[in-house]
C-alpha positions as CSV (number, residue, x, y, z in Angstrom):
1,X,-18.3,-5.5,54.6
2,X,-15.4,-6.6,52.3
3,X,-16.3,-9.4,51.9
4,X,-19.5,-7.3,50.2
5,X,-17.4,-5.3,48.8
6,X,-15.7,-8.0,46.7
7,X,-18.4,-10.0,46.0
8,X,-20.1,-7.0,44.4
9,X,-16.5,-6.1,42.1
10,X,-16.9,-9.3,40.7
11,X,-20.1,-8.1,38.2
12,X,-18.6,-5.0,36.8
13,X,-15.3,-7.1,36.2
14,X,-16.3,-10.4,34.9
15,X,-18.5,-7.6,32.2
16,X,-15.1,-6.2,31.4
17,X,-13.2,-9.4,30.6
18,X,-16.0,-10.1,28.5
19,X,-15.7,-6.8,26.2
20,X,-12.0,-7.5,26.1
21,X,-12.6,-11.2,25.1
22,X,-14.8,-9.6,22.5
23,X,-12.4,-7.3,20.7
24,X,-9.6,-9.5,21.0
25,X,-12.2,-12.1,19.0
26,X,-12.4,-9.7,16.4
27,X,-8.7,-9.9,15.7
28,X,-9.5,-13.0,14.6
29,X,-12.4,-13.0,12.4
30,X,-12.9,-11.8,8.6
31,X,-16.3,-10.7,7.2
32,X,-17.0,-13.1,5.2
33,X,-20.2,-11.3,3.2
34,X,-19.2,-12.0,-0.6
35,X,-20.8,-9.6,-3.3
36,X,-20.8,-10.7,-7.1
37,X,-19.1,-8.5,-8.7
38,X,-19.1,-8.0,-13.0
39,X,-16.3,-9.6,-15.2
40,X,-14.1,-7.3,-16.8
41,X,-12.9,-8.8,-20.5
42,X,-9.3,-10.3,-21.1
43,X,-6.8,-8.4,-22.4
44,X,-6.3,-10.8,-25.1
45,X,-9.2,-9.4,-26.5
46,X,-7.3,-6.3,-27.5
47,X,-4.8,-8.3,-29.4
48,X,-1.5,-6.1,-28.9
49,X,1.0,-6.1,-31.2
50,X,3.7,-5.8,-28.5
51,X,6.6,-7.6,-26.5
52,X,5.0,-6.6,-23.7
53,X,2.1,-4.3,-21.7
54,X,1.1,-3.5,-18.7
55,X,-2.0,-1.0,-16.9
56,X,-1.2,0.3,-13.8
57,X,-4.0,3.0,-11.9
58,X,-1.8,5.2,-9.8
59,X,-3.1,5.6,-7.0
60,X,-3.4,2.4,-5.7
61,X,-0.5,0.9,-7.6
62,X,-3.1,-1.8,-9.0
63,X,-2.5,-3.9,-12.0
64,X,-5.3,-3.6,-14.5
65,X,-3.8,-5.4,-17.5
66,X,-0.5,-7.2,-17.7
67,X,1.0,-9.0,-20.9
68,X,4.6,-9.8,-20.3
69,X,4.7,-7.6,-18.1
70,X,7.3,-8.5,-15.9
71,X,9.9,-9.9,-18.5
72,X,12.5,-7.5,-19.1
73,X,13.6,-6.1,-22.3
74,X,15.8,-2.9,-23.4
75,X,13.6,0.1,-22.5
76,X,15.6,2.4,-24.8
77,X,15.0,6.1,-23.7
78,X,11.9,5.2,-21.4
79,X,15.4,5.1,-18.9
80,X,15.9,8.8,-18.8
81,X,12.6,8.6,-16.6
82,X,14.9,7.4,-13.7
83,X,16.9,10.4,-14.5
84,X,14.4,12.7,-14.6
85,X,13.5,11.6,-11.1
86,X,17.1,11.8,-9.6
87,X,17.3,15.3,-10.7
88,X,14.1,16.7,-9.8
89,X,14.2,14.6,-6.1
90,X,17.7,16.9,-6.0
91,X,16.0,20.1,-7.3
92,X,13.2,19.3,-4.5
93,X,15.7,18.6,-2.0
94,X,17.8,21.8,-2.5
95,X,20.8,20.2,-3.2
96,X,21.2,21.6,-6.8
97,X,18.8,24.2,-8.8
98,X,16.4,24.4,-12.1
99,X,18.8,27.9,-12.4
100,X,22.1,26.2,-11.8
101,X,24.9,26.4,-14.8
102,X,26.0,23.0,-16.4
103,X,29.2,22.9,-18.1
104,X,29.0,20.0,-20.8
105,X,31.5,17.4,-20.3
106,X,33.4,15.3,-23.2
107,X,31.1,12.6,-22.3
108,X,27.9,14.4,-23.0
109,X,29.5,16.2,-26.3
110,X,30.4,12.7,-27.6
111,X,26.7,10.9,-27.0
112,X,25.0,9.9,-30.3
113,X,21.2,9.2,-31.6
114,X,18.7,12.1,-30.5
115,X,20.8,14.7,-29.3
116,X,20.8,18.7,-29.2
117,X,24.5,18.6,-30.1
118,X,26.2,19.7,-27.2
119,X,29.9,21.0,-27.7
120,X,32.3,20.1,-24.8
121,X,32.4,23.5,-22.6
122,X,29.0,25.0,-23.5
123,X,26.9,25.6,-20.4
124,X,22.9,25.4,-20.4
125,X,20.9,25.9,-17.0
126,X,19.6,22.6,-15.4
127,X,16.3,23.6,-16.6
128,X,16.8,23.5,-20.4
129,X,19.2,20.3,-20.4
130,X,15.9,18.8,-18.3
131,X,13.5,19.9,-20.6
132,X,15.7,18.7,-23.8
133,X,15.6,15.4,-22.0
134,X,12.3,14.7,-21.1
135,X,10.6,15.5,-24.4
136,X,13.3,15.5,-26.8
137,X,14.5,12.8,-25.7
138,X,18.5,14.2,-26.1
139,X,21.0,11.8,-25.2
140,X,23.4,14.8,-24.8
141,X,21.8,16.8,-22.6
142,X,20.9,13.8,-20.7
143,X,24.7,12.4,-19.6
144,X,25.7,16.0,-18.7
145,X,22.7,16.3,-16.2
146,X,24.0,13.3,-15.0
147,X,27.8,14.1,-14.9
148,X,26.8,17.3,-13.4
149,X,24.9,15.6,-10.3
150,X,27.1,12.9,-9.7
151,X,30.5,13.9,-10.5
152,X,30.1,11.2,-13.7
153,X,27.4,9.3,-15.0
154,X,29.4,5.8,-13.6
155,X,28.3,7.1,-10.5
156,X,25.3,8.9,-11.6
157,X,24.4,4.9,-12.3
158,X,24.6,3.6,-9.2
159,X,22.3,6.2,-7.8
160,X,20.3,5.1,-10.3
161,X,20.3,1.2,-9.4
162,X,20.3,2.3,-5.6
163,X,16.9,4.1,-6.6
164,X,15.3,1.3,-9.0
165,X,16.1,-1.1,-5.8
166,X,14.5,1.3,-3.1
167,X,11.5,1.3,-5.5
168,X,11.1,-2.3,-5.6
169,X,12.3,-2.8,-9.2
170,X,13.3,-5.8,-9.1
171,X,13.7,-6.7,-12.8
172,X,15.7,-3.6,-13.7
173,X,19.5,-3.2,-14.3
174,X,20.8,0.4,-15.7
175,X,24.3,1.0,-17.4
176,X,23.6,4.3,-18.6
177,X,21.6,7.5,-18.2
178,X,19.7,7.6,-21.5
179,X,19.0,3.8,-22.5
180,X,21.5,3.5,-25.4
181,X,23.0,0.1,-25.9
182,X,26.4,-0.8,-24.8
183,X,28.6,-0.6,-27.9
184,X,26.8,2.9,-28.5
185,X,28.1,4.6,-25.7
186,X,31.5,7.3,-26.5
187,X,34.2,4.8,-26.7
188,X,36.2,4.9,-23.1
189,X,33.2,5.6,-20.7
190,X,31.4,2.1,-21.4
191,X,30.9,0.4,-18.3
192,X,33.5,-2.8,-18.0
193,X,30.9,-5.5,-17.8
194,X,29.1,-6.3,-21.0
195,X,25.8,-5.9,-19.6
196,X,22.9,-4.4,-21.4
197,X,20.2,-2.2,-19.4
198,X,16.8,-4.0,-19.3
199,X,13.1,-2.9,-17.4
200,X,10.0,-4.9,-17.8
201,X,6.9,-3.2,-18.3
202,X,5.7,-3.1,-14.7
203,X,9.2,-1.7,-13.3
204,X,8.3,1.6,-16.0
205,X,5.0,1.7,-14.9
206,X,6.3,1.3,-11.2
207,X,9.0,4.2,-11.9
208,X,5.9,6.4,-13.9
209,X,4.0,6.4,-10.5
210,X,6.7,7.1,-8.1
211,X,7.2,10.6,-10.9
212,X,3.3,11.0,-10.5
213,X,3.2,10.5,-6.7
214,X,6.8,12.5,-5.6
215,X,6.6,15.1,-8.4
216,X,3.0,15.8,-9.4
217,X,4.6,18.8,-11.4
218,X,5.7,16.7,-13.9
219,X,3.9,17.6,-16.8
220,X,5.1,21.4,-16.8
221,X,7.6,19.7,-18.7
222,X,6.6,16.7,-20.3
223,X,3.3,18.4,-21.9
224,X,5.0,20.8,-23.8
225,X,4.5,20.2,-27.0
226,X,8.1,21.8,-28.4
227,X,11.0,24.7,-26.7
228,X,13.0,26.7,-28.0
229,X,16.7,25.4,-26.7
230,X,19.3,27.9,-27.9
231,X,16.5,30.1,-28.5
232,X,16.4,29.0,-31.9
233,X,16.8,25.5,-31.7
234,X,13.4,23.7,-31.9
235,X,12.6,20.7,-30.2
236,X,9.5,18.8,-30.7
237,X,8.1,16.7,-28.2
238,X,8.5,12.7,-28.8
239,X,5.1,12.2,-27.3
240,X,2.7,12.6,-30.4
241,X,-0.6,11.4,-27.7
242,X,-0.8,14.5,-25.8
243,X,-4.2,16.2,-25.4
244,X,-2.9,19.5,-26.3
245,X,-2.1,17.6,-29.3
246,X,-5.7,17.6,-30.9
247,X,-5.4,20.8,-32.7
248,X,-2.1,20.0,-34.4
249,X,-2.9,18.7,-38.1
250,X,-0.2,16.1,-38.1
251,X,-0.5,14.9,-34.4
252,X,-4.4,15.2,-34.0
253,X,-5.5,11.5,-34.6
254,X,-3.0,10.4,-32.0
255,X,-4.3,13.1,-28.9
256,X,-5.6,11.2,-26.4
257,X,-7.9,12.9,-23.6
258,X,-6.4,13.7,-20.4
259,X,-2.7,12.7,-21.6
260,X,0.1,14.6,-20.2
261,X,3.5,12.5,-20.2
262,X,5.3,10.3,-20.1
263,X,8.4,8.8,-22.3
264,X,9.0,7.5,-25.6
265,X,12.1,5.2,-26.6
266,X,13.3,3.0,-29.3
267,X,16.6,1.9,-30.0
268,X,16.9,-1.3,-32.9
269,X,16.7,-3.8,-29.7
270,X,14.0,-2.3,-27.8
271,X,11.4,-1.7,-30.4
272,X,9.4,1.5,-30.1
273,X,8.4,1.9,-26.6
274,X,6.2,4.3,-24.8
275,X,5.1,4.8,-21.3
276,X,2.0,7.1,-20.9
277,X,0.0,8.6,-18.4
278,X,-3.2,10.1,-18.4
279,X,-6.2,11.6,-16.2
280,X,-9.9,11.1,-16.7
281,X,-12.7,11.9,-13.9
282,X,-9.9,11.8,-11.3
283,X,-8.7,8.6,-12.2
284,X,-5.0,8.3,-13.3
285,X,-4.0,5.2,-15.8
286,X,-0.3,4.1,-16.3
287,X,-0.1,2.6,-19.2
288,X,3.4,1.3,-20.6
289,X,4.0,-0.8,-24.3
290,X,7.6,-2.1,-25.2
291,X,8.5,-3.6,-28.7
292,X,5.9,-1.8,-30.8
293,X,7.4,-2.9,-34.4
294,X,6.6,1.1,-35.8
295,X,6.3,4.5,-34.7
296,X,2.7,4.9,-34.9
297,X,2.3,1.6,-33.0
298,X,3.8,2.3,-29.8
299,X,0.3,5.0,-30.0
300,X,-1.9,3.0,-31.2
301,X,-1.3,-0.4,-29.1
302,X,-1.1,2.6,-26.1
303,X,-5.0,4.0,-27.1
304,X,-6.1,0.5,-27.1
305,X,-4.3,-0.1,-23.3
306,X,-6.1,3.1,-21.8
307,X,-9.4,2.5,-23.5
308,X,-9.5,-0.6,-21.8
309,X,-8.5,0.6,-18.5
310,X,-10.7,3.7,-19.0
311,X,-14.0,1.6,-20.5
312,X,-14.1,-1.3,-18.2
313,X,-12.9,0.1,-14.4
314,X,-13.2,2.9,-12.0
315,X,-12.4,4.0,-8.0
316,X,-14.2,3.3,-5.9
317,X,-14.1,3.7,-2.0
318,X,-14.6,1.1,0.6
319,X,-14.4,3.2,3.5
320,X,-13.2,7.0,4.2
321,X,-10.7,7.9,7.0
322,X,-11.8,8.3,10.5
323,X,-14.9,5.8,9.8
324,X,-15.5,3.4,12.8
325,X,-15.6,-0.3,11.0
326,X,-18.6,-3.0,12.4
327,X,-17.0,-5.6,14.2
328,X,-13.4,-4.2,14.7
329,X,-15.6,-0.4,16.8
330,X,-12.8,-1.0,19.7
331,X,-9.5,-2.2,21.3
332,X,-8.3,-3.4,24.1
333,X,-6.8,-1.5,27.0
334,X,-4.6,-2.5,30.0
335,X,-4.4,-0.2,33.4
336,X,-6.7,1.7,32.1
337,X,-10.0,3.8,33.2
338,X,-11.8,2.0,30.7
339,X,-11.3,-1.5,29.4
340,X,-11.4,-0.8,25.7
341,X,-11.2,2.5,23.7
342,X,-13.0,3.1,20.1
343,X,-10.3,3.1,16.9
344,X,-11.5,4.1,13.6
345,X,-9.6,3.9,10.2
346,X,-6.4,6.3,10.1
347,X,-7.1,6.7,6.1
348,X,-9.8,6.2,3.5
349,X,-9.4,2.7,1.4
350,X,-10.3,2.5,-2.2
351,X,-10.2,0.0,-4.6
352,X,-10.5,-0.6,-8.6
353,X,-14.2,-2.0,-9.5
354,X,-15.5,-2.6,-12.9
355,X,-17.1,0.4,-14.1
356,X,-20.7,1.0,-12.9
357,X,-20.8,-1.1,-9.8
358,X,-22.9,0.5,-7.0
359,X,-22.1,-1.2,-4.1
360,X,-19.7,-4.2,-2.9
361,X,-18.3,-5.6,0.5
362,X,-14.8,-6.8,0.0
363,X,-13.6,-9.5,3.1
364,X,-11.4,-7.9,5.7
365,X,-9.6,-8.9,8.7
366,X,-8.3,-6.4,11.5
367,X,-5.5,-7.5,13.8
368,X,-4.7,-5.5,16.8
369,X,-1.1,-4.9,18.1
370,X,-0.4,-7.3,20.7
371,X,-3.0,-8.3,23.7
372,X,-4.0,-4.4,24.7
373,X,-2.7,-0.9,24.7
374,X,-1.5,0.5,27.9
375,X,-3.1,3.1,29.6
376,X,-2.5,6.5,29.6
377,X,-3.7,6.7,25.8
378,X,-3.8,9.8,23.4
379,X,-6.2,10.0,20.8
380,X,-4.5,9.0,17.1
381,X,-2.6,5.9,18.8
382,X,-1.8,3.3,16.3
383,X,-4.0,0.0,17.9
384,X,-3.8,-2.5,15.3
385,X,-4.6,-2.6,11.3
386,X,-7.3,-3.9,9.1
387,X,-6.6,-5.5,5.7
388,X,-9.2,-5.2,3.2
389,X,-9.3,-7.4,0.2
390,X,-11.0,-7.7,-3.5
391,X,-11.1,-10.0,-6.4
392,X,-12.9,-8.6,-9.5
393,X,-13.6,-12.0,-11.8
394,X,-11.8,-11.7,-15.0
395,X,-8.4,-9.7,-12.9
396,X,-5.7,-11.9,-12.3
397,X,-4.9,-10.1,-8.7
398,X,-6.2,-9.8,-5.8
399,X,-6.5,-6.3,-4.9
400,X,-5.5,-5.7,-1.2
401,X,-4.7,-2.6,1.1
402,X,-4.3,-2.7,4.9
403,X,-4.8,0.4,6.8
404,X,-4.1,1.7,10.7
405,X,-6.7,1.5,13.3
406,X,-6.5,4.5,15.5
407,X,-7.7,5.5,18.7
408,X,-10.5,8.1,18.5
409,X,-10.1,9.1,22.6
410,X,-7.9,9.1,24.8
411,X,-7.9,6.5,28.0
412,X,-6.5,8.0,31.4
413,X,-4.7,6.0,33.5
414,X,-6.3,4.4,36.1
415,X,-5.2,4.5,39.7
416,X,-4.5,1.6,41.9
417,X,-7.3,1.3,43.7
418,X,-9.9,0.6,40.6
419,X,-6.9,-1.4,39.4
420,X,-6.7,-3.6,42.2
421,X,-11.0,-4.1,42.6
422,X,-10.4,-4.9,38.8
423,X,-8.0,-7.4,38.9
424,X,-10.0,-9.3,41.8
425,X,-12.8,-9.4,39.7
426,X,-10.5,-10.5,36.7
427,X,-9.5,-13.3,39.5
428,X,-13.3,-14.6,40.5
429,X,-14.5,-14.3,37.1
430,X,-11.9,-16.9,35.8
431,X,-12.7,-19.1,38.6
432,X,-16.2,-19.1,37.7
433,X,-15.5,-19.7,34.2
434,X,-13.3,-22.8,35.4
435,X,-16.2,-24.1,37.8
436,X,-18.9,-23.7,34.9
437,X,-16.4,-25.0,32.8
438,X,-17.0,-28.5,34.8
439,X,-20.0,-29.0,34.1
């Protein structure tokens, strides 16, 4: 009778290595089903008038258009962006307040170019130094933000670097909080190396998303077209492209649809520079210009960047969160009731396809963490990822974005008595395969 007994385990077994064998396979194995997919036309075509460009789409960080784009040049006042998000991480973290009172520094009341001429002593709320920065682009008001944060704006720097590192700007060096040259900054708090600050195109547009992703409030400040400061004091906002713009006689044939930020600079050695941002049919564009030769230019070269973006690509999804994915439907499990347990995708994955493509299969590959998951299992357990990728013909990248496969159910533990039927049967059927094997 046991003899019968383990004969008959071996069926049940030997079909449970073979669903394991299975999954484990699929670790290894890409769909290779290729779609053609429609070229998108080379940036050259636009013929920019810049140092340098880049076309970033927010959400998924992809590069649309690049020219230069990671060579670095002086940003000029696209810097303060870095200080904008210091302060508003600290606003969000609690550590200081929009209603906090900022006593201006000698520092601050010494700073040149666009300013709101601070006096040494006068105190403004973090909120109106803020908003005099980010669209009036005050130098002033900028370095006693600063100062008032980090004790000085030496140290206010470093958080600065510290941050531009973290974000993977590799390209980017600061010296200052507002992007003024060197030999510019009040004589006595220059920094003692002779270095100048520099960003390439793709580090702004890298720093515009992380503003767009942490602080999706942005634009109550950087779409107001002027404030009062002093109550009297009118500042207008830099950015002549914003939508709310179209109205406004002298502004009107710069508005741009769906444009609420982002920065504007220009300093002799930088140019005129301008990092924008704007939404259309739930698709944000980054697009950043450095070394525009005029005023005017840095918004027109700009129009001509998100018209491209906006004319020639769109989002589309590859597969939506919690979908179960043909030829990766489970994993494998160890001590276990069952041998394998279904895992669909933790998140959706989307990608940037020319605009009006209705359908395409980018390759993937899945790989599962380790040999199996051990029993007992809870439903949401991270089993393994699977990597999607993209290449649109006329795109220099190659779009990728790797996901976690989940468990959809949980696995109980098995006890030792199917555990030990299981692993005889594990036993026979690799003897069996070894015999066939032979011949």
């Amino acid at each position: 009778m046991v003899m019968n007994m383990l004969c008959m385990s071996v069926i049940p077994a030997a079909v449970s290595a073979e669903q394991v064998t299975q999954v484990a396979a699929a670790a290894t194995t890409s769909d290779t089903t290729k779609t053609a997919v429609s070229k998108v036309p080379s940036p050259d075509t636009l013929g920019l008038a810049v140092k340098s460009a880049v076309l970033m789409e927010a959400s998924t960080g992809q590069i649309l258009l690049s020219v230069n784009a990671d060579q670095a040049y002086a940003p000029a006042s696209m810097t303060k962006m870095m200080t904008e998000y210091i302060v508003s991480e600290k606003v969000k973290q609690g550590e200081i307040s929009w209603d906090d009172t900022v006593t201006v520094k000698k520092n601050a009341s010494l700073s040149v170019g666009s300013r709101i001429f601070l006096a040494e002593g006068d105190q403004h709320s973090v909120k109106e130094l803020y908003i005099a920065m980010a669209i009036g682009s005050a130098n002033d008001a900028t370095v006693a933000l600063a100062e008032y944060v980090a004790g000085s704006e030496e140290e206010f720097v470093k958080l600065m670097n510290a941050e531009a590192k973290r974000m993977g700007m590799n390209d980017t060096h600061f010296i200052n909080s507002t992007g003024l040259n060197r030999e510019d900054m009040p004589a006595g708090f220059q920094p003692e190396d002779d270095r100048e600050t520099v960003m390439t195109a793709k580090d702004v547009a890298t720093l515009t998303r992380y503003i767009v992703q942490d602080h999706p409030d942005f634009s109550e400040f950087t779409s107001l077209q002027s404030y009062d400061f002093r109550g009297k004091d009118k500042i207008i906002n830099w950015n002549w492209m914003l939508e709310a713009n179209k109205n406004i006689t002298n502004f009107k044939q710069y508005a741009y649809e769906g444009l609420d930020g982002m920065k504007t600079g220009h300093t002799k050695a930088a140019g005129y520079c301008f990092a924008g941002t704007a939404e259309r049919d739930g698709m944000r564009l980054i697009s950043v210009v450095m070394g525009a030769s005029t005023e005017p230019g840095r918004f027109n070269e700009t129009k001509k960047v998100l018209d491209y973006g906006y004319n020639n690509f769109e989002v589309k999804q590859v597969v939506a969160g919690k979908t179960t994915v043909t030829g990766a439907e489970t994993a494998p499990v160890s001590k276990g009731k069952e041998a394998t347990v279904p895992v669909v995708t933790e998140e959706a994955v989307n990608f940037i396809v020319p605009k009006g493509t209705e359908s395409f299969e980018p390759e993937f590959t899945t790989n599962f963490e380790g040999e199996a998951l051990e029993a007992p299992i809870e439903a949401g357990t991270k089993a393994g990822t699977i990597t999607y990728t993209y290449k649109v013909e006329g795109m220099d990248e190659v779009q990728e974005q790797t996901v976690n496969l989940v468990t959809s159910e949980k696995v109980e533990k098995a006890g030792w008595f199917r555990l030990m039927f299981r692993g005889i049967g594990d036993f026979f059927g690799d003897m069996f395969d070894s015999i066939k094997n032979l011949f």
